[in-house]
Every structure is written in C-alpha cells, then in structure tokens.
N, C-alpha and C positions, 0 to 999 in steps of 0.2 A: 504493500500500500504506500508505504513512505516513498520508493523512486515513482510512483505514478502519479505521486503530488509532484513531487522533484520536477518531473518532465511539465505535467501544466502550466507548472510557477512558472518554471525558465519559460516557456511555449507565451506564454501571454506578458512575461518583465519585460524580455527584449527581441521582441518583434517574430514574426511568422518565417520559419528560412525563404526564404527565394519569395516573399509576399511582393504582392502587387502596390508597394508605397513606395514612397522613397518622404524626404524631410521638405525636397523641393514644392512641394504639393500638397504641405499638413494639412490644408484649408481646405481640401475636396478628402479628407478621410471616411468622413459620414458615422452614420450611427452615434454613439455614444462619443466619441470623439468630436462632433459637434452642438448634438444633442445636450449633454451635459452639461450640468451647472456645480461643479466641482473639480474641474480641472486641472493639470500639471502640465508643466510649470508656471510661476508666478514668479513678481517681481517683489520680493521681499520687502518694504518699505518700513524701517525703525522707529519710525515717530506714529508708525499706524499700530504699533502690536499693542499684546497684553501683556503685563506682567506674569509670569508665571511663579505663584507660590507653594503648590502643591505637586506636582513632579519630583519625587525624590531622585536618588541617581541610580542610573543606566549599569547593569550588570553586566559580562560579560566572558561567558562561558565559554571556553576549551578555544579562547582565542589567540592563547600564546604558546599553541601545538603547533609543530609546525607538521602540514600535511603537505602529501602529492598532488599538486595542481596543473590543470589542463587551461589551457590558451584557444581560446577559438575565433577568428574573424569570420561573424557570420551572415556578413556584408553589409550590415547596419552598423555596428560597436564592436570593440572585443572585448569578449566576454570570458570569463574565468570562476572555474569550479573550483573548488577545495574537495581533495574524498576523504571526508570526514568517518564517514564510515558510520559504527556503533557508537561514535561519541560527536554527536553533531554541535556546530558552532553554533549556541543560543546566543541571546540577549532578552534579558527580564528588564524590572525597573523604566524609569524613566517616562511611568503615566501608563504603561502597554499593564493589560491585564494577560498577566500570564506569560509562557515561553512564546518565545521567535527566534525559529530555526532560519540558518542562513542557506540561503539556498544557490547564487550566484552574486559576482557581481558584474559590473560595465562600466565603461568610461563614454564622457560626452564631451567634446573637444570642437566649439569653446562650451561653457557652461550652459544649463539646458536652464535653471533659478537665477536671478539675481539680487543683488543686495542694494536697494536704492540706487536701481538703477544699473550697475555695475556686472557687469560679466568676466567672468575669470576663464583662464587657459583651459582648464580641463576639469570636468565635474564626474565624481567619481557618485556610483549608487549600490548600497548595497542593499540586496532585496531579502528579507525574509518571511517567512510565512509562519503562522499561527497553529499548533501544534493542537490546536483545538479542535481543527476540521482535518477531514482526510481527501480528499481529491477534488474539494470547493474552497480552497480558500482566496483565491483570484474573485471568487465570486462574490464572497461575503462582506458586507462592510466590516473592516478592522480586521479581514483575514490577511492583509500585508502590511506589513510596516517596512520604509526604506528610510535606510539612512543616506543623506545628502553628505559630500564631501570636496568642499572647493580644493584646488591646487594654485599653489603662487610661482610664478617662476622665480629660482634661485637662481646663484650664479656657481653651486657646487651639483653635481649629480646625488641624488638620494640612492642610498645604498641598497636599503631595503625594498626598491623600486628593482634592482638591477635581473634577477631572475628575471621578470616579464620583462624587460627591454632586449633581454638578450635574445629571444623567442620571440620576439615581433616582426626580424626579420624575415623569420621561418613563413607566418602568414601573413603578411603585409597582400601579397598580390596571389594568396589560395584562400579565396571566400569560401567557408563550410568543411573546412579541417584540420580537426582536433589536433593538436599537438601537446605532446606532456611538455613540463619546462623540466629542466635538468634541476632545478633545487628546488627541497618544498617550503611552499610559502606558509605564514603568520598571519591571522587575519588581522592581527592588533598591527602588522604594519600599515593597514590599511585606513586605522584611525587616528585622530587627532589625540595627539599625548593628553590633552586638556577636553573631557567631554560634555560638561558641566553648564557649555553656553551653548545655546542653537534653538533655533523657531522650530514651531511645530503647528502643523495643519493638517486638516483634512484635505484631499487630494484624488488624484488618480494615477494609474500607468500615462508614461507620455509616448507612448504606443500603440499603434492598433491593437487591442480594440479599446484601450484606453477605458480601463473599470474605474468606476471610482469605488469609495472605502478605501483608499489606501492612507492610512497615516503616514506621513512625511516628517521626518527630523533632519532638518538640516543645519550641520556643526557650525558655527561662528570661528570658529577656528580653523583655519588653512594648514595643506601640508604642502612641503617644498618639489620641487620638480625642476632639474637645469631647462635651460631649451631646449637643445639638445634630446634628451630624454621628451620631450614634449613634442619635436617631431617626429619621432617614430610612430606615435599614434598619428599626426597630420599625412604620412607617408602609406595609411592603407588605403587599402581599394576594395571597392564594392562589386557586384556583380557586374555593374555597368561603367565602370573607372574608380577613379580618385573620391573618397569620401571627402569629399569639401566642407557639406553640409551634414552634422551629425545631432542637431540640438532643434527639438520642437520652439515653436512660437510660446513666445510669452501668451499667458491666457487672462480670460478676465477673471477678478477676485469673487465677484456677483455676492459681497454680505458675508462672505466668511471671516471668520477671527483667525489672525496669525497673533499666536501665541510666541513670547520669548520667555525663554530662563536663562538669565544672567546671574554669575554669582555675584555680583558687589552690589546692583540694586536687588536681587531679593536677600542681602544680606548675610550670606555666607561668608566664614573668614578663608580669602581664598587658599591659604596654606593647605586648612582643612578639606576644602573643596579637591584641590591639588591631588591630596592623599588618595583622595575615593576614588574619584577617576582615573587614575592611573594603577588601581589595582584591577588585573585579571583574571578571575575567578573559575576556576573549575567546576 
C-alpha cells in the first residue's frame, strides 16, 4: 500500500511524465488549475501576514540518515527520491496534525513563491504526504504538506549540494531516466539550519492537476548555492529543448490568511529557538 501512495504522490507533486503542459501555457491548464480559488504559488507579502503564536516547532524524523538516492529529469524538474525504506523520513510539529512522510523532492529555477515581490535563483519543494490516508492523500484536504525552500546565490559551492550536481550531468539532456547518485544523500541537507521562521498557507500543487488542501511552509531562511552549481539545473532539457521556463504564475491570494512565525516577534529567545530546530530526531 505505502509505494502505491508513493507513486500517486510523486504522479500528481510533479507533473504527469510526457503530459501535454508545459509552464509556457499555465493559463490554458483548465480544470482545477483555473477553477480554483486556492492556489500555488503566491507572492508572499510581510506587512499582509498573521502573526503566528500557536505552531510549536517542526520535528524531524530519520532526516540525518543518510540514504540511496535517485536523480531523475522528468522533463518538467529534477526530481529526487530518498529509499528510505522501513524507516521513512517524517516530519510532525509545526501546526501538521500528525506524521508526514517525505515522499520526493524538486527544484524550481527561478523560484515558483515570492517574498514581497522578490524571486530567488532556485526554489526547492519538498513534498510529503499524511500517513493518515493510504492511496488519497493528493486528494484530501491536508493530505500534503510541502515545505518551501528558497536558495541564495553564494560565491563558494555548497558541499552538501555536490552529490546531485555531480549526476546532473548524467540527465541534463535524458528526460525520464532514473539515475542513482554515487553518495547517499541527508534530507536535513536539504533544510535551513534555522527552521523556526516561515509562512504558512493553504494552497495547492502548482501542477497539473493542481489539488488544492495542500498546506504550504515556506522557510524565511535561505540556503546557499554558487552559480555555478545553479546552472546545472538552468542547463537541463525537457522533452522538447532547454527548460527555460520551470516556475508557474504567480496566483491570486482570493481572502486567504498567510500566516508567519517569527521567532523574535512571537517572542522566542532565539538561542533557544536555535536549539530546537537544529535538532534531528529519530
């Protein structure tokens, strides 16, 4: 039952293999992709949110194992598994009732969110699903929750980036196969050392068929990425060329609440804050 959710999840996170879209053309996707009045992505705006006082902190389960992970350009993003196996990468806390298993993640190059305005190099997603349902949870409201993760360009190469870069070359220009990377990856390098700040909304996939009920966290905190390292993702290609365009329209907000939790105005001493989230829990 768990890889037949597996496959849904991934099947409807990022995108249909060989689907008839592309990013040039969001605006004719139809169905619920236009239909919809909860949408992804949005443009984050700071002076609109809510304070958040009741989100304690984000847990985060068997995310400093390091497993064997798989690379795939599936001519939308590249996308990357973890084979977690019997001990799957959760995440509790942070408002979620209950576990959320990590299912995949993706990259979006430039950023799919922005932040007042602002678009960053490359927006990382990781998608997990609700361990509550078994082969619905794309369906349910609050059967997905994705974590949002900007990148900044540095001027040094990030280390714990460097397995997937070295395997980018491998699929850069073979859309739709799998490739293992030679070292297994961390999912905690995937996150901000600092997890404590980030908006939170209701939302959808920003892919066909684009569900909404997805909860959306997305980190205040950036991670680093040389240039360099940032064009090997500008360097793939999709079924039909060069991925140019890899990031949906901005959507309308239509009456929803963006939620923030900040540690210094809801009053956390950041030390302590510091503490929590940078521990990784089994």
């Amino acid at each position: 039952m768990i890889y037949k959710l597996v496959f849904i999840v991934f099947f409807l996170a990022v995108g249909v293999r060989n689907a008839d879209w592309d990013y040039k053309n969001d605006s004719t996707w139809g169905g619920t992709c236009s239909s919809g009045t909860q949408q992804s992505p949005i443009n984050l705006v700071a002076d609109d949110t809510v304070l958040e006082q009741i989100f304690d902190q984000f847990k985060f389960h068997n995310y400093d194992i390091p497993y064997e992970a798989t690379a795939i350009n599936n001519g939308h993003t590249v996308k990357i598994t973890l084979a977690a196996g019997d001990s799957p990468i959760k995440i509790s806390g942070g408002g979620l009732i209950g576990n959320y298993i990590l299912d995949s993640l993706h990259f979006h190059w430039e950023s799919e969110h922005t932040v007042d305005g602002k678009q960053f190099p490359l927006e990382m997603h990781l998608v997990h699903y609700s361990e509550r349902y078994d082969n619905t949870a794309s369906a349910n409201a609050e059967g997905l929750a994705v974590l949002g993760v900007f990148f900044e360009r540095s001027i040094d190469d990030d280390e714990d980036f460097m397995p997937l870069i070295e395997v980018m070359q491998n699929i850069t220009q073979t859309p739709n196969v799998p490739t293992k990377l030679e070292r297994n990856l961390q999912a905690r390098s995937f996150i901000p050392r600092v997890t404590g700040d980030y908006y939170r909304y209701m939302g959808s996939l920003t892919t066909p068929t684009c569900n909404e009920g997805v909860i959306w966290t997305v980190f205040d905190k950036t991670l680093p990425l040389s240039a360099s390292q940032i064009r090997n993702f500008e360097a793939v290609w999709g079924v039909d060329g060069p991925l140019v365009l890899t990031y949906r329209s901005i959507q309308p907000l239509n009456d929803r609440v963006i939620s923030i939790r900040n540690i210094k105005l809801s009053g956390w001493p950041p030390s302590l804050d510091l503490q929590i989230n940078t521990a990784i829990e089994r």
